[in-house]
Jmol script that loads the backbone (N, CA, C; Angstrom):
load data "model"
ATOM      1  N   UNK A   1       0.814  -1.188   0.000  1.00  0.00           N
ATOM      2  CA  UNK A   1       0.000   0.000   0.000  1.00  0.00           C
ATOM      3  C   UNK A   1       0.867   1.265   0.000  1.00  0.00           C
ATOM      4  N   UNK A   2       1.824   1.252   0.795  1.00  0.00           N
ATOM      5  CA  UNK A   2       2.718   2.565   1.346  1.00  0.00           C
ATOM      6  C   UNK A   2       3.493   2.780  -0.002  1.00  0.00           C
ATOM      7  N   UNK A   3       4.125   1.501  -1.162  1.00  0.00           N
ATOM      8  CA  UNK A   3       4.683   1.482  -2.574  1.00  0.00           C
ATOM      9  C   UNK A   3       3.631   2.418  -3.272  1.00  0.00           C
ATOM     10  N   UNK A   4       2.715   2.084  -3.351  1.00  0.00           N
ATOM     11  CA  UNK A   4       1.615   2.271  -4.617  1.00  0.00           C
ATOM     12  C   UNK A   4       1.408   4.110  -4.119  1.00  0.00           C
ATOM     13  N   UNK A   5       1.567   4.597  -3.167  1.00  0.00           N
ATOM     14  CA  UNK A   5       1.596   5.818  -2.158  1.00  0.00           C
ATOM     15  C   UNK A   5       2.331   6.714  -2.984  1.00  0.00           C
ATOM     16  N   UNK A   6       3.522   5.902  -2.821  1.00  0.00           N
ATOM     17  CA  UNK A   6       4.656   6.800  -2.808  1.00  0.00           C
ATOM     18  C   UNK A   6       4.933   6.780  -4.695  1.00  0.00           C
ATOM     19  N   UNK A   7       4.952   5.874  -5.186  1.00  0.00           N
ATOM     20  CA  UNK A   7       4.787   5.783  -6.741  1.00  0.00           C
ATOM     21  C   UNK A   7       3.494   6.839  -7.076  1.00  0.00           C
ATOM     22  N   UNK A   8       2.525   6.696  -6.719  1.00  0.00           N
ATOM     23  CA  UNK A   8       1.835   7.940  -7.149  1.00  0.00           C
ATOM     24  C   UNK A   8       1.904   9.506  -6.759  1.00  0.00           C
ATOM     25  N   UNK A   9       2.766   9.703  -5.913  1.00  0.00           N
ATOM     26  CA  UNK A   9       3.416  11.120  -5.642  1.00  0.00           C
ATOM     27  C   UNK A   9       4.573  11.285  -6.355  1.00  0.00           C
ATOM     28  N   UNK A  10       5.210  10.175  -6.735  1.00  0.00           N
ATOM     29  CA  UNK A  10       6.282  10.751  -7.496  1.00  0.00           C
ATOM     30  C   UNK A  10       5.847  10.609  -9.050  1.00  0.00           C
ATOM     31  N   UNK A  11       4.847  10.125  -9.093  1.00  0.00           N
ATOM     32  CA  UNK A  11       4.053  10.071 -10.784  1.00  0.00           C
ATOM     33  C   UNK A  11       3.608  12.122 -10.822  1.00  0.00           C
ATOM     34  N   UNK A  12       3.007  12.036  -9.408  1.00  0.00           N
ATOM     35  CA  UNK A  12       2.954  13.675  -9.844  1.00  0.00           C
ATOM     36  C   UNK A  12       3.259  14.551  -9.702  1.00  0.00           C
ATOM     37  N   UNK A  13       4.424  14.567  -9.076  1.00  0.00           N
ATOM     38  CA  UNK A  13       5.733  15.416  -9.100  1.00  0.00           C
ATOM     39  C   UNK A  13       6.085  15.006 -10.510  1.00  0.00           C
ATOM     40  N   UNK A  14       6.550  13.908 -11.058  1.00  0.00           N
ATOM     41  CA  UNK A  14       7.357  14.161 -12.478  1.00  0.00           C
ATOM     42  C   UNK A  14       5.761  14.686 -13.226  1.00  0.00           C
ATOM     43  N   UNK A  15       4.606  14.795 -13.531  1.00  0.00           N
ATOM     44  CA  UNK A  15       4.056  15.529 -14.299  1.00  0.00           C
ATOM     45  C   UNK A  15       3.870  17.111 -14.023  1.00  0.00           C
ATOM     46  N   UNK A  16       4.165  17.184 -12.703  1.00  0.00           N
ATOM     47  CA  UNK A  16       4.228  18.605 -12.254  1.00  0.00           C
ATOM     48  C   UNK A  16       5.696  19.465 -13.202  1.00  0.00           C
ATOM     49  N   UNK A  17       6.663  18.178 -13.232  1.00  0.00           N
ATOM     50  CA  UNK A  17       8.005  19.098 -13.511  1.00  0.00           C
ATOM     51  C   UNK A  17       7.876  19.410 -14.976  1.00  0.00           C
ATOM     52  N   UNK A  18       7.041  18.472 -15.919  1.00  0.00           N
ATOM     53  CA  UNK A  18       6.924  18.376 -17.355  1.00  0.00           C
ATOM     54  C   UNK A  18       5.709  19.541 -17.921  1.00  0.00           C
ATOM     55  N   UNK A  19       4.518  19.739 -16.933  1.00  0.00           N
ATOM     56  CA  UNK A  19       4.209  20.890 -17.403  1.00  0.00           C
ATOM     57  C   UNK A  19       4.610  21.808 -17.292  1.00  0.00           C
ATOM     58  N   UNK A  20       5.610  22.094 -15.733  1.00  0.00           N
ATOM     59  CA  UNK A  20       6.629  23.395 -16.013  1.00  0.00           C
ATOM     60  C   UNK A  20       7.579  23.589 -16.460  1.00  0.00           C
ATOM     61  N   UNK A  21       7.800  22.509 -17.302  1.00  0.00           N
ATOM     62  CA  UNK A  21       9.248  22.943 -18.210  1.00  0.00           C
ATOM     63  C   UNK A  21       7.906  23.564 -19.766  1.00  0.00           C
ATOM     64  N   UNK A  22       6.614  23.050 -20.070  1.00  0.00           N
ATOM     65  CA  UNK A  22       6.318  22.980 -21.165  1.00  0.00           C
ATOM     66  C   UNK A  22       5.652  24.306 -20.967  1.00  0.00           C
ATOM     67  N   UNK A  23       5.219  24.595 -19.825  1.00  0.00           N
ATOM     68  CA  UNK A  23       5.319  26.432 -20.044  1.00  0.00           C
ATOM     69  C   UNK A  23       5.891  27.380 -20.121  1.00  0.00           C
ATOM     70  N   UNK A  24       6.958  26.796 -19.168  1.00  0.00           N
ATOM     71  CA  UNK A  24       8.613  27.616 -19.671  1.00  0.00           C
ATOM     72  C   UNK A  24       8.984  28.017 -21.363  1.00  0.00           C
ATOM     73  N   UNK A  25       8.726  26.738 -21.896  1.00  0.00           N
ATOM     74  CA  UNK A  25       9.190  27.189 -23.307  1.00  0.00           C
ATOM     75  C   UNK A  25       8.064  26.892 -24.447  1.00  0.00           C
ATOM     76  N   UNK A  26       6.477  27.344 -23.533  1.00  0.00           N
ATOM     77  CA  UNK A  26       5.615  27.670 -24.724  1.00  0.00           C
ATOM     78  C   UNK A  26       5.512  28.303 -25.898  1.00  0.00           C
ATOM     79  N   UNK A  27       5.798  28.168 -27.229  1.00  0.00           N
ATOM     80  CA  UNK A  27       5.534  29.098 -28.130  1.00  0.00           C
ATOM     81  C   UNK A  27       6.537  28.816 -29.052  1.00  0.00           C
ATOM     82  N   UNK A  28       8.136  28.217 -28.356  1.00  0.00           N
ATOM     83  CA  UNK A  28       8.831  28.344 -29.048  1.00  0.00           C
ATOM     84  C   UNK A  28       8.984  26.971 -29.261  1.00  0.00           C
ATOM     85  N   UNK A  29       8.664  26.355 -30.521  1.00  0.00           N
ATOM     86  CA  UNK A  29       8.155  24.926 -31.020  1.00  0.00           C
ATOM     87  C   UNK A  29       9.552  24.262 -31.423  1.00  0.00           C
ATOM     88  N   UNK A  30       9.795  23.283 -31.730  1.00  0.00           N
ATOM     89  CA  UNK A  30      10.623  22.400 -32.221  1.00  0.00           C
ATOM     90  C   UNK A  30      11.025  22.920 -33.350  1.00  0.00           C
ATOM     91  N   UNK A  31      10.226  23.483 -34.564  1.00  0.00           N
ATOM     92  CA  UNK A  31      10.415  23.512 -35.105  1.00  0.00           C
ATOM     93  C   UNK A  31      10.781  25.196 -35.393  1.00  0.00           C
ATOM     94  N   UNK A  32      10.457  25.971 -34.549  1.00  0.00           N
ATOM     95  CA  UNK A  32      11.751  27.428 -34.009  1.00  0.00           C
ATOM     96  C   UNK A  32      13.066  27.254 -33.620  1.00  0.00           C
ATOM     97  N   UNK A  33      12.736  25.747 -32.966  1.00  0.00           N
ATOM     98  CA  UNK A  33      14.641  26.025 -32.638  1.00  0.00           C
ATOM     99  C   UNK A  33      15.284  25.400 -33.754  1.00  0.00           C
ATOM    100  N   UNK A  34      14.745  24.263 -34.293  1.00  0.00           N
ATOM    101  CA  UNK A  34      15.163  24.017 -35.262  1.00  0.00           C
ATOM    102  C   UNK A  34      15.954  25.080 -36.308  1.00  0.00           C
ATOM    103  N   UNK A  35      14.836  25.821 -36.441  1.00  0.00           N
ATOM    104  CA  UNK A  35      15.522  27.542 -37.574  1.00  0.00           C
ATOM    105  C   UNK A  35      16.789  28.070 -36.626  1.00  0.00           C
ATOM    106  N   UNK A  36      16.627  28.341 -35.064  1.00  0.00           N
ATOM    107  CA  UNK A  36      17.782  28.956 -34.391  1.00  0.00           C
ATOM    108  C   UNK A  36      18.918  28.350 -34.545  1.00  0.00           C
ATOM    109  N   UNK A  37      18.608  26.591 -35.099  1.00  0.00           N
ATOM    110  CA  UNK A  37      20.002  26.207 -35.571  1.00  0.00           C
ATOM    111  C   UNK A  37      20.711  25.692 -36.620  1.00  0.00           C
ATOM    112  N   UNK A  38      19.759  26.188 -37.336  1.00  0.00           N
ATOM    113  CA  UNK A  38      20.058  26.237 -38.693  1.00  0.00           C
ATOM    114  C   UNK A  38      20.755  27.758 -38.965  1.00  0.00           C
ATOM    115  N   UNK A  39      20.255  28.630 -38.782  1.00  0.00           N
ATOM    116  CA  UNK A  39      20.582  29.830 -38.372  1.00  0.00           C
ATOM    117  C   UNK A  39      21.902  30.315 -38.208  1.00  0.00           C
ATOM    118  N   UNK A  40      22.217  29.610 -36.464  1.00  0.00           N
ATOM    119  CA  UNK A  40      23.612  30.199 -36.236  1.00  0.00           C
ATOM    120  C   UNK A  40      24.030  28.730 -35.422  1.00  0.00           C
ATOM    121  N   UNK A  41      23.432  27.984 -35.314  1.00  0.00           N
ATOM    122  CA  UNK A  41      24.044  26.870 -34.585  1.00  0.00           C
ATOM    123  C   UNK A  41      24.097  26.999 -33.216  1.00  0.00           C
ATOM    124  N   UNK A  42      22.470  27.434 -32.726  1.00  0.00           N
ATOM    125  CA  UNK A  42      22.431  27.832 -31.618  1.00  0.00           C
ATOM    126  C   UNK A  42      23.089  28.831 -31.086  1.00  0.00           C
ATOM    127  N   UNK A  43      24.627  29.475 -31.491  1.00  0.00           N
ATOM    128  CA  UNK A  43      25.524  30.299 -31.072  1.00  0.00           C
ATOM    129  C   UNK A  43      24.840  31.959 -30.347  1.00  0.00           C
ATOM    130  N   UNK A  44      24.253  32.053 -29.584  1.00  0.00           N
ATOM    131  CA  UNK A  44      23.473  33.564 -29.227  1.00  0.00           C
ATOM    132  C   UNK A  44      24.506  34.276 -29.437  1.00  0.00           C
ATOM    133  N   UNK A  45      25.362  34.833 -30.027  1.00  0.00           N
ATOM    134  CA  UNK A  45      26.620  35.843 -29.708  1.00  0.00           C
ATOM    135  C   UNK A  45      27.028  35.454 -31.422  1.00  0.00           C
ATOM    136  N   UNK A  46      26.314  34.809 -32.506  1.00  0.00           N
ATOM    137  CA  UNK A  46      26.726  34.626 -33.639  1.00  0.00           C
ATOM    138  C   UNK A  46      26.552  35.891 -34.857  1.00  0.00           C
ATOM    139  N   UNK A  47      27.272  36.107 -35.758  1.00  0.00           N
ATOM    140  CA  UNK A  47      27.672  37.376 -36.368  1.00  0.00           C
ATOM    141  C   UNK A  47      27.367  36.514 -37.834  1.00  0.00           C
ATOM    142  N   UNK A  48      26.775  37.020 -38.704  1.00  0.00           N
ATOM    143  CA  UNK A  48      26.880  36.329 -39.917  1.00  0.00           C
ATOM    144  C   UNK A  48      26.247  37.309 -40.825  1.00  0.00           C
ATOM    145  N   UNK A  49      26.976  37.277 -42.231  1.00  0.00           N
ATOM    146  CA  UNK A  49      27.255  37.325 -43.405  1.00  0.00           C
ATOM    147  C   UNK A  49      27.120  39.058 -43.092  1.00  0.00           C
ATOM    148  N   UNK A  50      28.818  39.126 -42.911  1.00  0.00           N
ATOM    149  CA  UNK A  50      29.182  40.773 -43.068  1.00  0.00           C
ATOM    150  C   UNK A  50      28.551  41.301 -41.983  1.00  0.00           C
ATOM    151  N   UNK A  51      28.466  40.874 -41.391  1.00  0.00           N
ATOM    152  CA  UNK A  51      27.973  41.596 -39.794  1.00  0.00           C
ATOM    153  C   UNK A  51      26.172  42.362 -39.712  1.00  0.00           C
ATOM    154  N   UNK A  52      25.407  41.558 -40.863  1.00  0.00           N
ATOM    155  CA  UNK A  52      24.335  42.496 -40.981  1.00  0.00           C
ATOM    156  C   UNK A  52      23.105  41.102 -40.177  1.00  0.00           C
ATOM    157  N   UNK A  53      23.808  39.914 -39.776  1.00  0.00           N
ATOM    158  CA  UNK A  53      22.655  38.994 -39.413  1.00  0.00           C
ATOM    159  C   UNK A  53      23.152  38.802 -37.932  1.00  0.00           C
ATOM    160  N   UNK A  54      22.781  39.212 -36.454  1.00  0.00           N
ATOM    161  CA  UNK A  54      23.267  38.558 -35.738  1.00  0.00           C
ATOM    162  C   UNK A  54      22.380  37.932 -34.133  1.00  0.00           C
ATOM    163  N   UNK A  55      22.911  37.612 -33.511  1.00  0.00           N
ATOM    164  CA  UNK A  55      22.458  36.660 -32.028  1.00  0.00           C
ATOM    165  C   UNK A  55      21.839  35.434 -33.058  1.00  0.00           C
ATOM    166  N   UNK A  56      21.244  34.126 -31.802  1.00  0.00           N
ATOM    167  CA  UNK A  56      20.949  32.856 -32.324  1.00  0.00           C
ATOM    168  C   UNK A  56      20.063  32.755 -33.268  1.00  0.00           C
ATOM    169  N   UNK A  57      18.924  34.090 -33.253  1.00  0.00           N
ATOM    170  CA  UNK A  57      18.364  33.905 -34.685  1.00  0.00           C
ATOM    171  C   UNK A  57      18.381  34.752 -35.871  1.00  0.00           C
ATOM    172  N   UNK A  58      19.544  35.073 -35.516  1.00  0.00           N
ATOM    173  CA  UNK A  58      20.315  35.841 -37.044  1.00  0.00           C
ATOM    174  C   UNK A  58      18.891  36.883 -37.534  1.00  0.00           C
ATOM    175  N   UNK A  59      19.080  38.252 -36.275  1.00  0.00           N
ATOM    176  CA  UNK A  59      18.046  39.186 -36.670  1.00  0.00           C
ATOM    177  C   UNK A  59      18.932  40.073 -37.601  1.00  0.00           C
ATOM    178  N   UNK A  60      18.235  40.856 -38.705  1.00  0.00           N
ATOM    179  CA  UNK A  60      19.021  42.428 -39.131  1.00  0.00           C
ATOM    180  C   UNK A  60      18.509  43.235 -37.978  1.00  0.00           C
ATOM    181  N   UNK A  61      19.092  44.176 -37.957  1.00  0.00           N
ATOM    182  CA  UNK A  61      18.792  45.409 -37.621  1.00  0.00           C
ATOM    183  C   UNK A  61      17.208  46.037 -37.355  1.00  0.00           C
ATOM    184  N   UNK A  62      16.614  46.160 -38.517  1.00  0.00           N
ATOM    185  CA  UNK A  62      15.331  46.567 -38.559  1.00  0.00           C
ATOM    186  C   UNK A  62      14.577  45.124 -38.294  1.00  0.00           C
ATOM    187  N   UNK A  63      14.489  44.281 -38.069  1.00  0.00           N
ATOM    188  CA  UNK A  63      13.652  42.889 -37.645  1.00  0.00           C
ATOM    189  C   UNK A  63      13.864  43.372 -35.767  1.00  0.00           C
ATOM    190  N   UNK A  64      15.233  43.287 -35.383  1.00  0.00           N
ATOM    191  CA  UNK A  64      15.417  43.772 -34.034  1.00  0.00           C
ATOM    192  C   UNK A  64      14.591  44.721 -33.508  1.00  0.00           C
ATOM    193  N   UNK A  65      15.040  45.987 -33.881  1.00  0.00           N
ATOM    194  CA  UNK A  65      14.275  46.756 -33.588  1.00  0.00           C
ATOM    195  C   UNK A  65      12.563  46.876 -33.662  1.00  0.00           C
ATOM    196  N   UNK A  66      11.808  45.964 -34.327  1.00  0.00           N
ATOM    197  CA  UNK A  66      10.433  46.012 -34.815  1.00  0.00           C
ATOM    198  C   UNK A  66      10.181  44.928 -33.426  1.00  0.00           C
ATOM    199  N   UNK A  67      10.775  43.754 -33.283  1.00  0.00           N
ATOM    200  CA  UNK A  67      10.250  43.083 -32.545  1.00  0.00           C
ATOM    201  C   UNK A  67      10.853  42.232 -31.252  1.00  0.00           C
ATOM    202  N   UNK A  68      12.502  43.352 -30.668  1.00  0.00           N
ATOM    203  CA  UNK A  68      12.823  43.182 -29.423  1.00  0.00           C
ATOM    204  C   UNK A  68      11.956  43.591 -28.506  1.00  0.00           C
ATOM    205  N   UNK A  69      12.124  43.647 -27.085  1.00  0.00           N
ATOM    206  CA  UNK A  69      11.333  44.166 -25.725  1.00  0.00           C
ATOM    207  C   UNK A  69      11.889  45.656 -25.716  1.00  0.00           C
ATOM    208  N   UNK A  70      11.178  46.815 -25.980  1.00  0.00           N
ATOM    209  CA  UNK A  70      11.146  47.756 -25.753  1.00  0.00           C
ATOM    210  C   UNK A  70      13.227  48.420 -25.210  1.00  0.00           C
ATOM    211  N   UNK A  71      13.195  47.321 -24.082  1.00  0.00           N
ATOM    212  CA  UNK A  71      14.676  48.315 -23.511  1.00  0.00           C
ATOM    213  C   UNK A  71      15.653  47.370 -24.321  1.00  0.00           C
ATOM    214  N   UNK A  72      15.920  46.448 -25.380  1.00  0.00           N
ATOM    215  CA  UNK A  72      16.704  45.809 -26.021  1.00  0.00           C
ATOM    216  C   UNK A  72      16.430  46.465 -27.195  1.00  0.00           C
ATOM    217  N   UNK A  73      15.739  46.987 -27.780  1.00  0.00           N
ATOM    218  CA  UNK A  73      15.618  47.853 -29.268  1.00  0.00           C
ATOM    219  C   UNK A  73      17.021  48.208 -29.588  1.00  0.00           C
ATOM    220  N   UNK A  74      17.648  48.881 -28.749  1.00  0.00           N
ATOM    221  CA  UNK A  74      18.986  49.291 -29.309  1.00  0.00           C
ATOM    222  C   UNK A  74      19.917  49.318 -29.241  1.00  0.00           C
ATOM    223  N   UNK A  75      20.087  47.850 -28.895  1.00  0.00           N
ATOM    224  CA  UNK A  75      21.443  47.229 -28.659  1.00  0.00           C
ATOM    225  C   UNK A  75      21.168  46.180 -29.014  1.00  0.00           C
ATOM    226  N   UNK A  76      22.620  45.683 -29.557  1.00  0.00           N
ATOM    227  CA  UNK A  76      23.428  44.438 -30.342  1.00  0.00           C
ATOM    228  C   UNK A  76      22.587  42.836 -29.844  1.00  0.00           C
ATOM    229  N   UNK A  77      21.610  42.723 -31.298  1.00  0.00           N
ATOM    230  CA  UNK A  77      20.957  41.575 -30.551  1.00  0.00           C
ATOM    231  C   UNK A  77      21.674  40.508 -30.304  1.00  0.00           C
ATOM    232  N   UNK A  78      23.177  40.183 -31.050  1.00  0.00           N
ATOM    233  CA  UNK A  78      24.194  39.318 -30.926  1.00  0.00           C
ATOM    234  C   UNK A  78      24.616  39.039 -29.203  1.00  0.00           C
ATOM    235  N   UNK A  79      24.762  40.263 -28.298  1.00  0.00           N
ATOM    236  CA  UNK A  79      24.835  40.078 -26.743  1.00  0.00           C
ATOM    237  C   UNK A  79      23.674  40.606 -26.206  1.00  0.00           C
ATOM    238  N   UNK A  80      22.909  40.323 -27.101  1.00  0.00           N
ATOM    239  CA  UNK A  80      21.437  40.097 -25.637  1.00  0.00           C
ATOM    240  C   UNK A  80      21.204  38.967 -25.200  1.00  0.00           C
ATOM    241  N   UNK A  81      20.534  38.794 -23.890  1.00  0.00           N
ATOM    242  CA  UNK A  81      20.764  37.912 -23.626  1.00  0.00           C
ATOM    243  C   UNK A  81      19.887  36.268 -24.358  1.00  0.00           C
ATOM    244  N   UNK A  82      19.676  35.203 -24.308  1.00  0.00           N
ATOM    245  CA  UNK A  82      19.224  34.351 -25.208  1.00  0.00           C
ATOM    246  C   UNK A  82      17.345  34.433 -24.855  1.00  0.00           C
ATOM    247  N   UNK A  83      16.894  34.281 -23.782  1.00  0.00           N
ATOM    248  CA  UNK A  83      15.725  34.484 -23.457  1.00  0.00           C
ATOM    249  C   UNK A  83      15.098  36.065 -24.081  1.00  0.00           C
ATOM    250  N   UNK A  84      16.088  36.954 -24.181  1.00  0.00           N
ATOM    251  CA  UNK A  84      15.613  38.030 -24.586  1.00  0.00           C
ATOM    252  C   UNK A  84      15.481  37.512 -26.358  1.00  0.00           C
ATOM    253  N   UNK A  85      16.243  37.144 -26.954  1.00  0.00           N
ATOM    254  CA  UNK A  85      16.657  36.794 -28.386  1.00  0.00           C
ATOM    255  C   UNK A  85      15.083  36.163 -28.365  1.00  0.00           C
ATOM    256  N   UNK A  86      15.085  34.959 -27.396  1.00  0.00           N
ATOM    257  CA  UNK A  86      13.607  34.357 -27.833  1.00  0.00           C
ATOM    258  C   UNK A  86      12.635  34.742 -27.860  1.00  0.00           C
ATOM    259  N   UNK A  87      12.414  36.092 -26.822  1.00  0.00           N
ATOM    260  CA  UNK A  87      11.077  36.706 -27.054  1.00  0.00           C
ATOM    261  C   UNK A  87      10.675  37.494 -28.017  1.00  0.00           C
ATOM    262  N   UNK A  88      12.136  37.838 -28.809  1.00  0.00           N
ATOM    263  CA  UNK A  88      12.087  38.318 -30.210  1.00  0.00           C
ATOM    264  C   UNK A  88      11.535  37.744 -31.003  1.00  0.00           C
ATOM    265  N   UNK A  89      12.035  36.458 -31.023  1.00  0.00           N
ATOM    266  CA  UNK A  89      11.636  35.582 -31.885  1.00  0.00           C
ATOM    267  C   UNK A  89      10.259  35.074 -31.920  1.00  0.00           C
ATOM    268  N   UNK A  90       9.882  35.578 -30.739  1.00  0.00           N
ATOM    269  CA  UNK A  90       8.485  34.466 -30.926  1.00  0.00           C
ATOM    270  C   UNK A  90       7.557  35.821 -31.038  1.00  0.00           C
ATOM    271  N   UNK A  91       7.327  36.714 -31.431  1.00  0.00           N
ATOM    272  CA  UNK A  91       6.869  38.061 -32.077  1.00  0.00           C
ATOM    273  C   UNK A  91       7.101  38.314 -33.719  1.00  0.00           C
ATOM    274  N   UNK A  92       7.927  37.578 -34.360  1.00  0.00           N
ATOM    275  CA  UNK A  92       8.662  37.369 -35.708  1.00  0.00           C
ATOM    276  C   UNK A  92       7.635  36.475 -36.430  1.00  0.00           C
ATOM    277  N   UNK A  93       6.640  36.969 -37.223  1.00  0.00           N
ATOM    278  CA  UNK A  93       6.216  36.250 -37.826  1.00  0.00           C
ATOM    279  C   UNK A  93       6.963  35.125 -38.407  1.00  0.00           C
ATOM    280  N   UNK A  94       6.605  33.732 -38.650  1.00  0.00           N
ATOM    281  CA  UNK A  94       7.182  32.179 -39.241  1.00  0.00           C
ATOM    282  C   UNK A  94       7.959  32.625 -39.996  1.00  0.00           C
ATOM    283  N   UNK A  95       7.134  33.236 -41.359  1.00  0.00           N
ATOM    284  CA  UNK A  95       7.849  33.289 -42.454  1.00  0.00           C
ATOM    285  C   UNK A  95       9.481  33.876 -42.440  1.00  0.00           C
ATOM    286  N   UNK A  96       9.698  34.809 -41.673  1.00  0.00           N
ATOM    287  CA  UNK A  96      11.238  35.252 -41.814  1.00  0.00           C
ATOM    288  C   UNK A  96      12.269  34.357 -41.647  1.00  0.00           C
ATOM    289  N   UNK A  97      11.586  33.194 -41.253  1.00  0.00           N
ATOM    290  CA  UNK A  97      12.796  32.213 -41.290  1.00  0.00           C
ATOM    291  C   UNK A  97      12.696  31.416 -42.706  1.00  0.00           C
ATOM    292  N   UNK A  98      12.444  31.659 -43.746  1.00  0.00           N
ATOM    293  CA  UNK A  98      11.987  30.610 -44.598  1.00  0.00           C
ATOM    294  C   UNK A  98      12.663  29.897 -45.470  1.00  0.00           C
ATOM    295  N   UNK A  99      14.225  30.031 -45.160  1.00  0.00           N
ATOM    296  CA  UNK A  99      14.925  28.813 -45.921  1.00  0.00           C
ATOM    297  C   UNK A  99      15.531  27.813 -45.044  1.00  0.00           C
ATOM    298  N   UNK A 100      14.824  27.925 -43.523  1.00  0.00           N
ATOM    299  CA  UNK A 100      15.384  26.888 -42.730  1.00  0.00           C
ATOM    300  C   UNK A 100      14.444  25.822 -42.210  1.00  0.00           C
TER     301      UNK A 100
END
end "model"
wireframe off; spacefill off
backbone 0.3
color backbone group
């Protein structure tokens, strides 16, 4: 009896930990990170082609600015931090990623 107890508290503790990891990273699908690493190879601090694509999802300039958090607008999305990069990203309509 005291087995079957304790197996079902730890059945819902591990579903407790799996919906809070799956709200943690709602929105940003398999198939977003997928593009972030196709992108830059996951790299958040990545610089590509002539310095005009940069952080993990290889924003320009004007993509940054349209759809960082207000106090990241104007600075180097390459060292922002990666959670900030993602909330960019998940404001970025699909399509801008569309050869990945």
């Amino acid at each position: 009896m005291k087995l079957s107890i304790l197996a079902a508290a730890a059945a819902c503790t591990l579903v407790g930990w799996v919906s809070e990891a799956k709200a943690r990273y709602a929105g940003l699908t398999h198939i977003r990170y997928a593009s972030a690493y196709c992108e830059s190879g996951g790299n958040i601090h990545a610089i590509g082609y002539r310095g005009l694509f940069r952080g993990k999802w290889q924003f320009d300039r004007q993509t940054w600015r349209t759809y960082a958090p207000r106090a990241w607008r104007w600075r180097d999305p390459a060292w922002a931090p990666e959670w900030v990069q993602d909330q960019a990203a998940l404001r970025v309509p699909y399509d801008a990623w569309p050869n990945c």
